[in-house]
Backbone as a chain_set.jsonl record, in Angstrom:
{"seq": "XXXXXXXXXXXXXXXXXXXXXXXXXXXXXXXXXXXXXXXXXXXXXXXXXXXXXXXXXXXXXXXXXXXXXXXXXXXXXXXXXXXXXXXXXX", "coords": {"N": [[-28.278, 7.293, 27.253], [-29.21, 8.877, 24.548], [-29.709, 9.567, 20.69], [-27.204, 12.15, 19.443], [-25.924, 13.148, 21.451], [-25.562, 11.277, 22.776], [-24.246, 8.841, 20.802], [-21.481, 7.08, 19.963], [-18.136, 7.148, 18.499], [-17.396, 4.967, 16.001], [-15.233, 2.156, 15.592], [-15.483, 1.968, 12.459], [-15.729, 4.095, 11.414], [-14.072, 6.477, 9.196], [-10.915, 8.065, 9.452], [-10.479, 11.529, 9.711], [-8.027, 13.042, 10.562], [-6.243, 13.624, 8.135], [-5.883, 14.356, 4.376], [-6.812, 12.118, 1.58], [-4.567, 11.397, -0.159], [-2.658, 12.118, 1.302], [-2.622, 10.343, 3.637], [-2.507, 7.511, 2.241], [0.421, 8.068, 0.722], [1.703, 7.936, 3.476], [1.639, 5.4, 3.942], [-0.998, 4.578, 5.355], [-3.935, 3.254, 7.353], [-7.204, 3.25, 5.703], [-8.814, 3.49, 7.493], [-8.179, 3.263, 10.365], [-6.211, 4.549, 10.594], [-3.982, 3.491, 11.367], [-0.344, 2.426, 10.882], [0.66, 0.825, 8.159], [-0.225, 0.137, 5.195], [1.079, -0.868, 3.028], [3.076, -3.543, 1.825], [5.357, -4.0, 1.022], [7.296, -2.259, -1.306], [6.015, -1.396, -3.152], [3.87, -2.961, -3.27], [0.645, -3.93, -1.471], [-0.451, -5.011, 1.458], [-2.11, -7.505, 2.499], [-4.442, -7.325, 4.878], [-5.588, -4.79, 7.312], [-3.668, -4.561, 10.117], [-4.233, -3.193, 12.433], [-7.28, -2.759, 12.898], [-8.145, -4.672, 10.422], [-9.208, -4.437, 8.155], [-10.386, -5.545, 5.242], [-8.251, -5.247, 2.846], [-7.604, -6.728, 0.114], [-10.353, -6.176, -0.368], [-10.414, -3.853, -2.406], [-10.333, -2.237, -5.574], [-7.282, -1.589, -7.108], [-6.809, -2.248, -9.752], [-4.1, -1.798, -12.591], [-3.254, 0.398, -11.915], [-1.035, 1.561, -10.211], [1.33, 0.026, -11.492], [1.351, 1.11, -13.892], [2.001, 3.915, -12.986], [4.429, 4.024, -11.919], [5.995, 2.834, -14.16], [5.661, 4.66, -16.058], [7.326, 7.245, -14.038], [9.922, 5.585, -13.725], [10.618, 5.395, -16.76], [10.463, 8.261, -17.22], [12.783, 8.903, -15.493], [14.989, 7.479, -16.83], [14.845, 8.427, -19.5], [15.508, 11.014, -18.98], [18.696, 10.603, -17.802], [19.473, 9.719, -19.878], [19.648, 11.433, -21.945], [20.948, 13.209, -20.768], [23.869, 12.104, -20.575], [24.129, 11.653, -23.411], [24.77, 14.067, -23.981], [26.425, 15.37, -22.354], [28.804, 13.385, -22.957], [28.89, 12.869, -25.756], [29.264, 11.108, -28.04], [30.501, 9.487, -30.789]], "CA": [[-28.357, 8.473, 26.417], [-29.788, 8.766, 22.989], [-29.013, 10.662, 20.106], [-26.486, 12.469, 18.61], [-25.126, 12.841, 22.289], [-24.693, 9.393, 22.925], [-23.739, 8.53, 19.821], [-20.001, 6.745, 20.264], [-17.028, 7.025, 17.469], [-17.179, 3.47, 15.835], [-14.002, 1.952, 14.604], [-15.625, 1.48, 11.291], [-15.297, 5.339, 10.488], [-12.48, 7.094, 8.671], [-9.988, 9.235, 10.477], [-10.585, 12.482, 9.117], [-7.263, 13.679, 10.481], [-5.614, 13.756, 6.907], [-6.563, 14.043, 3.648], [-6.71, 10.758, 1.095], [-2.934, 11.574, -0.573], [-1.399, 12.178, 2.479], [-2.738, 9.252, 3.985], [-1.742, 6.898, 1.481], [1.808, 8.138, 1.101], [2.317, 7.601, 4.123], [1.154, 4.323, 4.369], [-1.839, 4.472, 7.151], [-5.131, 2.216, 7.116], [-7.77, 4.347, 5.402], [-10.196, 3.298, 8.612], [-7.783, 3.303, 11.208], [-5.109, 5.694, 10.605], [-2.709, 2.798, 11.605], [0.587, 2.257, 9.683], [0.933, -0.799, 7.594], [-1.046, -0.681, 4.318], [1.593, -1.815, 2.245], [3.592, -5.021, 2.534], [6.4, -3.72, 0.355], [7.518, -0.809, -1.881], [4.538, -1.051, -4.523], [2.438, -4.458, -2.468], [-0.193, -3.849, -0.548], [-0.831, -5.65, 2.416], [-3.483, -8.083, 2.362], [-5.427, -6.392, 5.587], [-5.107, -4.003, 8.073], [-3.302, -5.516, 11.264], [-4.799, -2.939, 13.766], [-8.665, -2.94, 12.879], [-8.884, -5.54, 10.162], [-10.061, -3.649, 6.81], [-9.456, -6.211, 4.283], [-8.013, -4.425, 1.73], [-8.121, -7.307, -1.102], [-11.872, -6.047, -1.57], [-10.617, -2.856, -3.323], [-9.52, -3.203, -6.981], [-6.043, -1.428, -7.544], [-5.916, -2.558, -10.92], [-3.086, -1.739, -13.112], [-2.831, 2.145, -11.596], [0.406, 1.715, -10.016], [2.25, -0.241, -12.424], [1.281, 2.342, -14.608], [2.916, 5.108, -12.853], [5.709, 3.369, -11.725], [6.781, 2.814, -15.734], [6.247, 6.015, -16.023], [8.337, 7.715, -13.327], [10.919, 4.972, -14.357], [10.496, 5.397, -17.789], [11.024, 9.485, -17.2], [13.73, 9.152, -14.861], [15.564, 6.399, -17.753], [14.987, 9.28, -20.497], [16.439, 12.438, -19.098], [19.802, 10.309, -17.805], [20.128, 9.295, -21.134], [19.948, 12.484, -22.501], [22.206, 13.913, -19.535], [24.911, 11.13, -20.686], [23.964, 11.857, -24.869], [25.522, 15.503, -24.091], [28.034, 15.596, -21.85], [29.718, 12.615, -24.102], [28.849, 13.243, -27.159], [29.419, 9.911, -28.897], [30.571, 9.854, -31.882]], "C": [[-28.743, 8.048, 25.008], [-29.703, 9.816, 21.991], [-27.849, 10.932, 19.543], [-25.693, 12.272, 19.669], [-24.653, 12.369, 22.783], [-24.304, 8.802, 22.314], [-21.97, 8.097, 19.921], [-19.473, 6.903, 19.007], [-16.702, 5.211, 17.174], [-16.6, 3.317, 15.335], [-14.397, 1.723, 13.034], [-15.5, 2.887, 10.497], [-14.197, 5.941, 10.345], [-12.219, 7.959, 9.945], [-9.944, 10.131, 9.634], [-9.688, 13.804, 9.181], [-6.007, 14.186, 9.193], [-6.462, 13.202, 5.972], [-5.954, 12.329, 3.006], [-5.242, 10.478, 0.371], [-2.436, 11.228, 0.547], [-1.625, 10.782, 3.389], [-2.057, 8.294, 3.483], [-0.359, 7.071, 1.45], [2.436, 7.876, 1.678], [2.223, 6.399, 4.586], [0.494, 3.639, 5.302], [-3.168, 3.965, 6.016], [-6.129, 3.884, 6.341], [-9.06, 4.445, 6.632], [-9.683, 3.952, 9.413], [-6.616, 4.495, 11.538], [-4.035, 4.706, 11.17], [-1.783, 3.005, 10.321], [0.712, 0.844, 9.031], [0.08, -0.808, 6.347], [-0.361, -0.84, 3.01], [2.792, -2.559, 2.771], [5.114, -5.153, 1.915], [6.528, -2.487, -0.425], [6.387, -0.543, -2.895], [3.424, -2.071, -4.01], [1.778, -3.634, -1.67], [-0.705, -5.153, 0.382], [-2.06, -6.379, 2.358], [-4.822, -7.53, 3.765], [-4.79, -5.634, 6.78], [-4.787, -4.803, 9.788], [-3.949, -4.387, 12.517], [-6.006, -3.339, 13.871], [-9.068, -4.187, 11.975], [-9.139, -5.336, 8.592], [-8.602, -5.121, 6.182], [-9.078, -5.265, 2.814], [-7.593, -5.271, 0.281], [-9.332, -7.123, -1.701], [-11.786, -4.567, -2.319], [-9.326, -3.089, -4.087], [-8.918, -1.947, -6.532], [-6.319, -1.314, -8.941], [-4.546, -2.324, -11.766], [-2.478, 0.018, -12.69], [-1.403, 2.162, -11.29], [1.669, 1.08, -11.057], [2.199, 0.699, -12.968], [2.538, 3.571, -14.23], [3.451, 5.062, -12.46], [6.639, 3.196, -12.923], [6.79, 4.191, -15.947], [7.226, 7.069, -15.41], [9.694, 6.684, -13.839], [11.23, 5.408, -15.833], [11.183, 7.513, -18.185], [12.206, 9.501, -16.731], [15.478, 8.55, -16.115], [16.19, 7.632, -18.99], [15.899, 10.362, -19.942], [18.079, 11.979, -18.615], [19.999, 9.873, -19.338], [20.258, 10.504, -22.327], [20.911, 13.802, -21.895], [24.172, 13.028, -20.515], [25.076, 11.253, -22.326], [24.9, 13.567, -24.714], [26.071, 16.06, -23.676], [28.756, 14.735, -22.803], [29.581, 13.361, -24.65], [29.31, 12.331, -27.733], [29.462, 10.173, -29.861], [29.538, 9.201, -32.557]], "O": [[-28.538, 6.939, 24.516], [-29.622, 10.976, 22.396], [-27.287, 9.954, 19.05], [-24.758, 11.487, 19.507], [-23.561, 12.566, 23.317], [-23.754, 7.843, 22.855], [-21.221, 9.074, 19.945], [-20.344, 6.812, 18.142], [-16.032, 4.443, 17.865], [-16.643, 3.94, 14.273], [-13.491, 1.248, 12.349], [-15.249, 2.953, 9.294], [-13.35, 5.99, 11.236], [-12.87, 8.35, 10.915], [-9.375, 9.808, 8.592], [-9.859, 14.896, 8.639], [-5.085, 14.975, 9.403], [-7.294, 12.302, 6.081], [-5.129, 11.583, 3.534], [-4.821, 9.321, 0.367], [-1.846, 10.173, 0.778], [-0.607, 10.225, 3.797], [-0.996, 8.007, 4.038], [0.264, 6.261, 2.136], [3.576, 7.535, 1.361], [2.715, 6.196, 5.697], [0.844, 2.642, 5.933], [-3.393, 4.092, 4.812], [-5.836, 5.076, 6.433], [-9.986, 5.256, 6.647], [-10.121, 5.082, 9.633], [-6.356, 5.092, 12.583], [-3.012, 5.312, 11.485], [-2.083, 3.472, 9.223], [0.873, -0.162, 9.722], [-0.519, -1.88, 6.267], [-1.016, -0.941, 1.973], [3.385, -2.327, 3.825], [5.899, -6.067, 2.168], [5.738, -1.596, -0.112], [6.039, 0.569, -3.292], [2.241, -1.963, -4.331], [2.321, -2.642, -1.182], [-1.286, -6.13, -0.09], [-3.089, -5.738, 2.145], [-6.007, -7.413, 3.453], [-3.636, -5.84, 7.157], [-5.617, -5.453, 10.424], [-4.123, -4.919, 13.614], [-6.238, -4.19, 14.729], [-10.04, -4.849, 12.338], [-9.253, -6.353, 7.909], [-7.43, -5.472, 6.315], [-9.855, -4.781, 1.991], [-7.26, -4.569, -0.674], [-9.671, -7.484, -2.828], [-12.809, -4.067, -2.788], [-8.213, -3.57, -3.873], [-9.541, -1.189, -5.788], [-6.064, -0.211, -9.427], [-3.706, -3.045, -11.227], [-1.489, 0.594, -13.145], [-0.61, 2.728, -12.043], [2.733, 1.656, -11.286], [3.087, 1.49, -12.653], [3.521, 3.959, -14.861], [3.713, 6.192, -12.05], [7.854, 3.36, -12.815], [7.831, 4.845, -16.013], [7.91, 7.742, -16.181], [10.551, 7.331, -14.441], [12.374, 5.843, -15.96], [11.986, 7.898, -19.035], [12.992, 10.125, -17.444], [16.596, 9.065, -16.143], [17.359, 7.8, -19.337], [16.996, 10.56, -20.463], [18.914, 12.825, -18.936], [21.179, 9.779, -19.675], [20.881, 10.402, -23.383], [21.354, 14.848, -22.369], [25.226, 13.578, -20.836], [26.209, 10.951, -22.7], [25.65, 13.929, -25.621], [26.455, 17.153, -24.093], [29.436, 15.385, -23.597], [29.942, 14.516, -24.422], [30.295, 12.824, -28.281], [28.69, 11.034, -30.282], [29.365, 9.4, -33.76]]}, "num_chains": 1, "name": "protein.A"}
């Protein structure tokens, strides 16, 4: 067969069953839709253990630190202003 109709699904294309958030979040390959693409709570896995995708060839850079200080950094402020006014220190 030839064509569009013979055309097979090659592991090299996305899974287009979720969008790119929800993917991520939940921690699935962006090829494969496997689980595993991080290696800890903020690491990322050096590649994907079902299909392969190395995922050291896309930069990250400093994005998550980023908004990791931030959510920390918010969460830090409003207990300390929770704890500034129930006390009330002299």
């Amino acid at each position: 067969m030839c064509g569009a109709a013979g055309a097979r699904r090659s592991t090299a294309d996305p899974v287009p069953s979720r969008g790119a958030f929800a993917t991520a979040v939940s921690g699935l390959c962006p090829r494969c839709g496997a689980p595993g693409l991080f290696d800890g709570p903020i690491r990322f896995a050096p590649k994907c253990k079902a299909c392969g995708l190395d995922y050291t060839a896309f930069n990250v850079g400093d994005g998550a630190a980023a908004f990791l200080i931030l959510i920390v950094g918010a969460i830090l402020t409003v207990c300390a202003i929770i704890v500034e006014l129930k006390y009330q220190a002299p």
